[in-house]
C-alpha positions as CSV (number, residue, x, y, z in Angstrom):
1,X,5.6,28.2,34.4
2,X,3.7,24.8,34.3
3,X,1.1,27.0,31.9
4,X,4.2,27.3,29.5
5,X,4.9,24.0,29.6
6,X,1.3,22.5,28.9
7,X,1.3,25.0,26.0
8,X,4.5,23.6,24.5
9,X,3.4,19.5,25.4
10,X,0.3,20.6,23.5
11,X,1.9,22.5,20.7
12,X,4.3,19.3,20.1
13,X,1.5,17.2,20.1
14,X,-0.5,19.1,17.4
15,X,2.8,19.2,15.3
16,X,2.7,15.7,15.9
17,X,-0.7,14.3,14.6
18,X,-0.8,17.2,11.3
19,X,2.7,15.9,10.4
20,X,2.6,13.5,7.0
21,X,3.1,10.1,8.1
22,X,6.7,9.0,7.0
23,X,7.2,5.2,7.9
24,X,10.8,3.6,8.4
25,X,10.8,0.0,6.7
26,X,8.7,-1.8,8.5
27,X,7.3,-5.5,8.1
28,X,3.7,-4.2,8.7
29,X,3.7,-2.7,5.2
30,X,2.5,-4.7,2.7
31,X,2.8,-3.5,-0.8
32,X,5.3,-0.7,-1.3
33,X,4.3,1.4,-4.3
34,X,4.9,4.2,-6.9
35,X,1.0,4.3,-8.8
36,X,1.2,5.7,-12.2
37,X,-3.0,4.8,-12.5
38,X,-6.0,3.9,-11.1
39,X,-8.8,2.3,-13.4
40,X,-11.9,0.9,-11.9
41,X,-14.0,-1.7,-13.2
42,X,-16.9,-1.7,-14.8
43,X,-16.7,1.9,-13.6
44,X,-16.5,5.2,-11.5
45,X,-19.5,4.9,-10.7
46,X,-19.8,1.0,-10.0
47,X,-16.4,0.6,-8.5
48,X,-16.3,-3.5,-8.1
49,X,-13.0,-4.1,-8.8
50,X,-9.8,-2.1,-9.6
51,X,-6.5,-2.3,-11.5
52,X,-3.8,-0.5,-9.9
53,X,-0.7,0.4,-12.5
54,X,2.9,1.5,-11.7
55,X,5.8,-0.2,-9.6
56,X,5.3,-2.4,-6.7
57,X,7.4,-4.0,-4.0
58,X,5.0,-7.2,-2.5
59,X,6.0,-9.3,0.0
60,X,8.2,-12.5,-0.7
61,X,6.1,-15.7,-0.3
62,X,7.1,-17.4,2.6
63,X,9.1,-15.0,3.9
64,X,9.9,-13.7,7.1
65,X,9.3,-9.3,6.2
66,X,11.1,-9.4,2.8
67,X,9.9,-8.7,0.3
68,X,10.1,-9.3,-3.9
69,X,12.6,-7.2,-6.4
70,X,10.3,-4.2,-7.6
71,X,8.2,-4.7,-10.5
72,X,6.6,-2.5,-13.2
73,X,2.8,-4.1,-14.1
74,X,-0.6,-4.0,-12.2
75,X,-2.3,-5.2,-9.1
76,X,-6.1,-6.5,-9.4
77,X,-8.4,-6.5,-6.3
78,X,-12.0,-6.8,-5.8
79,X,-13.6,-5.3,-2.6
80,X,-14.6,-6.8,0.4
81,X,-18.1,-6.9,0.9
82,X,-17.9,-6.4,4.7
83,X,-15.0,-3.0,4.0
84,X,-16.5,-1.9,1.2
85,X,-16.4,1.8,2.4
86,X,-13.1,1.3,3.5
87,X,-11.8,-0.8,0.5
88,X,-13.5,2.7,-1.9
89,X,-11.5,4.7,0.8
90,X,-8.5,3.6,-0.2
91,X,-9.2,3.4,-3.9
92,X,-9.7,6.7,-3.8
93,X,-6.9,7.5,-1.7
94,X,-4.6,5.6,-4.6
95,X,-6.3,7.4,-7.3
96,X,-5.4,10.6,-6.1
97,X,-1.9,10.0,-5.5
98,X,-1.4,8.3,-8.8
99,X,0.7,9.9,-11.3
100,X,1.8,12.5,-8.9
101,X,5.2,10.0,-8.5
102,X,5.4,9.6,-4.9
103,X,6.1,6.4,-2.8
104,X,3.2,4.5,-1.0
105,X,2.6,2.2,1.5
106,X,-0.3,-0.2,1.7
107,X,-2.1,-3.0,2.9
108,X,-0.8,-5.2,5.7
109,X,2.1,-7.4,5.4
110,X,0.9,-10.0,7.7
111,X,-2.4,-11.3,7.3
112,X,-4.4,-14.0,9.2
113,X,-3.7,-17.8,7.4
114,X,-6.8,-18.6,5.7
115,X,-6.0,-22.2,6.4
116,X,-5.6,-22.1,10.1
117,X,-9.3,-22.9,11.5
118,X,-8.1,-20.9,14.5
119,X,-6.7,-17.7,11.9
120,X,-4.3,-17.5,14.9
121,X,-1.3,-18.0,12.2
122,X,-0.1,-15.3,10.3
123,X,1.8,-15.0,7.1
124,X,2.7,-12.5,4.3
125,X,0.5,-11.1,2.4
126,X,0.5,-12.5,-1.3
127,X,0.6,-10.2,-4.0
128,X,1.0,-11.1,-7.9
129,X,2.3,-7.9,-10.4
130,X,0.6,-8.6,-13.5
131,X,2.0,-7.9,-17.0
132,X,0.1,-5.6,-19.0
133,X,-0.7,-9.2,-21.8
134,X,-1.5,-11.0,-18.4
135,X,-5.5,-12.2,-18.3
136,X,-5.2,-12.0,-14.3
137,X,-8.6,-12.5,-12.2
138,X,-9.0,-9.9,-9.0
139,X,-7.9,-11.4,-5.6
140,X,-9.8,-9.4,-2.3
141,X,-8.0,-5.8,-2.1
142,X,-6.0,-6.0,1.4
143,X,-7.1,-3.7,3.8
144,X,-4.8,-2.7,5.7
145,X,-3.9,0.3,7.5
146,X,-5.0,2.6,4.8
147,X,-2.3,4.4,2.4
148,X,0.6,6.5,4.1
149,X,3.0,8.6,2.0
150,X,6.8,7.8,2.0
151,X,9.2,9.9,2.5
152,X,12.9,10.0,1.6
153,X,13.9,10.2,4.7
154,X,13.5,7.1,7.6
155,X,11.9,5.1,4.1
156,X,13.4,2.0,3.0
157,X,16.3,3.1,0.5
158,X,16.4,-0.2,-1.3
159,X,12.9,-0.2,-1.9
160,X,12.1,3.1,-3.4
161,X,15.3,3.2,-5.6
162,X,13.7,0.0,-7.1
163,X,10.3,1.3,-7.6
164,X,12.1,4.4,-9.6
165,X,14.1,2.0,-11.7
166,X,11.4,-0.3,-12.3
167,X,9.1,2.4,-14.0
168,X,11.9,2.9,-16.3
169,X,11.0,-0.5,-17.8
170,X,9.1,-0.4,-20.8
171,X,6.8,-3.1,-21.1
Protein backbone atom coordinates (compact mmCIF):
# COMPACT_ATOMS: atom_id res chain seq x y z
CA UNK A 1 0.00 0.00 0.00
CA UNK A 2 2.66 2.72 0.92
CA UNK A 3 4.29 1.62 -2.70
CA UNK A 4 0.93 2.90 -4.25
CA UNK A 5 1.10 5.84 -2.58
CA UNK A 6 4.75 6.92 -3.34
CA UNK A 7 3.79 6.12 -6.96
CA UNK A 8 0.87 8.53 -6.93
CA UNK A 9 3.00 11.49 -4.66
CA UNK A 10 5.50 10.95 -7.49
CA UNK A 11 3.17 10.91 -10.32
CA UNK A 12 1.50 14.35 -8.97
CA UNK A 13 4.72 15.77 -8.67
CA UNK A 14 5.83 15.07 -12.34
CA UNK A 15 2.30 16.43 -13.46
CA UNK A 16 3.32 19.23 -11.36
CA UNK A 17 6.78 20.50 -12.64
CA UNK A 18 5.72 19.53 -16.80
CA UNK A 19 2.57 21.58 -16.30
CA UNK A 20 2.77 25.30 -18.24
CA UNK A 21 3.30 27.72 -15.66
CA UNK A 22 -0.06 29.78 -15.36
CA UNK A 23 0.44 32.71 -12.76
CA UNK A 24 -2.56 34.48 -10.83
CA UNK A 25 -1.92 38.39 -10.79
CA UNK A 26 0.76 38.81 -8.86
CA UNK A 27 2.96 42.00 -7.98
CA UNK A 28 6.24 40.00 -8.83
CA UNK A 29 5.39 40.42 -12.54
CA UNK A 30 6.72 43.14 -14.11
CA UNK A 31 5.68 43.79 -17.62
CA UNK A 32 2.50 41.97 -18.64
CA UNK A 33 2.51 41.40 -22.47
CA UNK A 34 0.98 40.28 -25.79
CA UNK A 35 4.45 40.48 -28.34
CA UNK A 36 3.44 40.91 -31.94
CA UNK A 37 7.61 41.18 -32.76
CA UNK A 38 10.95 40.87 -31.78
CA UNK A 39 13.74 42.91 -33.74
CA UNK A 40 17.24 42.96 -32.52
CA UNK A 41 19.72 45.49 -33.04
CA UNK A 42 22.29 45.80 -35.15
CA UNK A 43 21.37 42.16 -35.61
CA UNK A 44 20.65 38.35 -35.13
CA UNK A 45 23.72 37.76 -34.94
CA UNK A 46 25.09 40.81 -32.75
CA UNK A 47 22.08 40.91 -30.44
CA UNK A 48 23.00 44.27 -28.33
CA UNK A 49 19.93 45.65 -27.95
CA UNK A 50 16.21 44.78 -28.75
CA UNK A 51 12.86 46.31 -29.56
CA UNK A 52 10.09 44.42 -28.36
CA UNK A 53 6.53 45.38 -30.25
CA UNK A 54 2.92 44.61 -29.25
CA UNK A 55 0.83 45.50 -26.07
CA UNK A 56 2.19 45.94 -22.64
CA UNK A 57 0.94 46.42 -19.09
CA UNK A 58 4.17 48.15 -16.96
CA UNK A 59 4.03 48.90 -13.62
CA UNK A 60 2.59 52.39 -12.39
CA UNK A 61 5.51 54.60 -11.09
CA UNK A 62 5.30 54.88 -7.59
CA UNK A 63 2.98 52.47 -7.08
CA UNK A 64 2.27 49.96 -4.63
CA UNK A 65 1.70 46.50 -7.45
CA UNK A 66 -0.41 48.40 -10.00
CA UNK A 67 0.19 48.83 -12.82
CA UNK A 68 -0.45 51.40 -16.14
CA UNK A 69 -3.65 51.13 -18.59
CA UNK A 70 -2.35 48.72 -21.55
CA UNK A 71 -0.50 50.22 -24.32
CA UNK A 72 0.14 49.34 -28.02
CA UNK A 73 3.97 50.54 -28.91
CA UNK A 74 7.51 49.04 -28.15
CA UNK A 75 9.84 48.36 -25.23
CA UNK A 76 13.76 49.03 -25.84
CA UNK A 77 16.37 47.27 -23.59
CA UNK A 78 19.94 46.74 -23.94
CA UNK A 79 21.60 43.68 -22.14
CA UNK A 80 23.34 43.40 -19.17
CA UNK A 81 26.75 42.75 -19.48
CA UNK A 82 26.94 40.55 -16.32
CA UNK A 83 23.30 38.31 -17.70
CA UNK A 84 24.05 38.50 -20.95
CA UNK A 85 23.31 34.73 -21.48
CA UNK A 86 20.31 35.21 -19.56
CA UNK A 87 19.21 38.59 -20.99
CA UNK A 88 19.69 36.44 -24.96
CA UNK A 89 17.63 33.76 -23.02
CA UNK A 90 14.89 35.60 -22.71
CA UNK A 91 15.08 37.42 -26.01
CA UNK A 92 14.82 34.37 -27.51
CA UNK A 93 12.25 33.20 -25.42
CA UNK A 94 10.06 36.47 -26.53
CA UNK A 95 10.92 36.01 -30.10
CA UNK A 96 9.44 32.76 -30.22
CA UNK A 97 6.32 33.57 -28.65
CA UNK A 98 5.81 36.62 -30.62
CA UNK A 99 3.03 36.73 -33.03
CA UNK A 100 1.64 33.52 -31.81
CA UNK A 101 -0.93 36.00 -29.65
CA UNK A 102 -0.51 34.75 -26.29
CA UNK A 103 -0.13 36.56 -22.87
CA UNK A 104 3.27 36.94 -21.17
CA UNK A 105 4.76 37.75 -18.12
CA UNK A 106 8.14 39.29 -17.59
CA UNK A 107 10.71 40.80 -15.76
CA UNK A 108 10.35 41.61 -12.05
CA UNK A 109 8.04 44.09 -10.69
CA UNK A 110 10.15 45.06 -7.82
CA UNK A 111 13.60 45.90 -8.38
CA UNK A 112 16.37 47.09 -6.01
CA UNK A 113 16.46 51.37 -5.74
CA UNK A 114 19.35 52.37 -7.62
CA UNK A 115 19.55 55.29 -5.19
CA UNK A 116 19.62 53.49 -1.96
CA UNK A 117 23.54 52.92 -1.21
CA UNK A 118 22.30 50.03 0.83
CA UNK A 119 19.90 48.62 -2.53
CA UNK A 120 17.87 47.39 0.54
CA UNK A 121 14.81 49.60 -0.94
CA UNK A 122 12.77 48.33 -3.50
CA UNK A 123 10.41 49.90 -5.98
CA UNK A 124 8.62 49.22 -9.31
CA UNK A 125 10.08 48.46 -12.05
CA UNK A 126 9.97 51.41 -14.68
CA UNK A 127 8.92 50.75 -18.02
CA UNK A 128 8.29 53.44 -20.90
CA UNK A 129 5.88 52.08 -24.16
CA UNK A 130 7.26 53.81 -26.98
CA UNK A 131 5.35 55.06 -29.99
CA UNK A 132 6.34 53.74 -33.14
CA UNK A 133 7.62 58.04 -34.22
CA UNK A 134 9.25 57.91 -30.65
CA UNK A 135 13.40 58.28 -30.96
CA UNK A 136 13.60 56.25 -27.52
CA UNK A 137 17.27 55.21 -26.25
CA UNK A 138 17.42 51.41 -24.68
CA UNK A 139 17.20 51.28 -20.78
CA UNK A 140 18.95 47.74 -19.24
CA UNK A 141 16.44 44.71 -20.19
CA UNK A 142 14.98 43.53 -16.62
CA UNK A 143 15.79 40.29 -15.78
CA UNK A 144 13.62 38.88 -13.98
CA UNK A 145 12.24 35.58 -13.57
CA UNK A 146 12.44 34.59 -17.14
CA UNK A 147 9.09 34.64 -19.44
CA UNK A 148 5.97 32.50 -18.18
CA UNK A 149 2.92 32.02 -20.38
CA UNK A 150 -0.56 33.26 -19.11
CA UNK A 151 -3.24 31.57 -19.07
CA UNK A 152 -7.04 32.38 -19.02
CA UNK A 153 -7.60 31.01 -16.22
CA UNK A 154 -6.10 32.25 -12.39
CA UNK A 155 -4.49 35.37 -15.02
CA UNK A 156 -5.41 38.84 -14.28
CA UNK A 157 -8.71 39.50 -16.26
CA UNK A 158 -8.27 43.16 -16.40
CA UNK A 159 -5.05 42.96 -17.67
CA UNK A 160 -5.27 40.68 -20.59
CA UNK A 161 -8.61 42.08 -21.85
CA UNK A 162 -6.55 45.41 -22.13
CA UNK A 163 -3.60 43.92 -23.89
CA UNK A 164 -6.32 42.44 -26.54
CA UNK A 165 -8.02 45.87 -26.87
CA UNK A 166 -4.88 47.68 -27.05
CA UNK A 167 -3.54 45.80 -30.19
CA UNK A 168 -6.68 46.89 -31.80
CA UNK A 169 -5.23 50.38 -31.83
CA UNK A 170 -3.83 51.45 -34.94
CA UNK A 171 -1.01 53.57 -34.59
Amino acid sequence: MKAIGSIVVILIGVALVSAPMKLKASASIGIFAIVEKVVFEPGDHDQQRVKIWGAFAVPQPKSGGQYLRAQRGYLYFSTVPERDATVKKEWADLKSIAGTGQAIGFGQYWIANPRSAARNAHVPLEVQVHKPADDAQPTAYPVGMGVATLGVAGSPPAILGQLRQALKVRQ
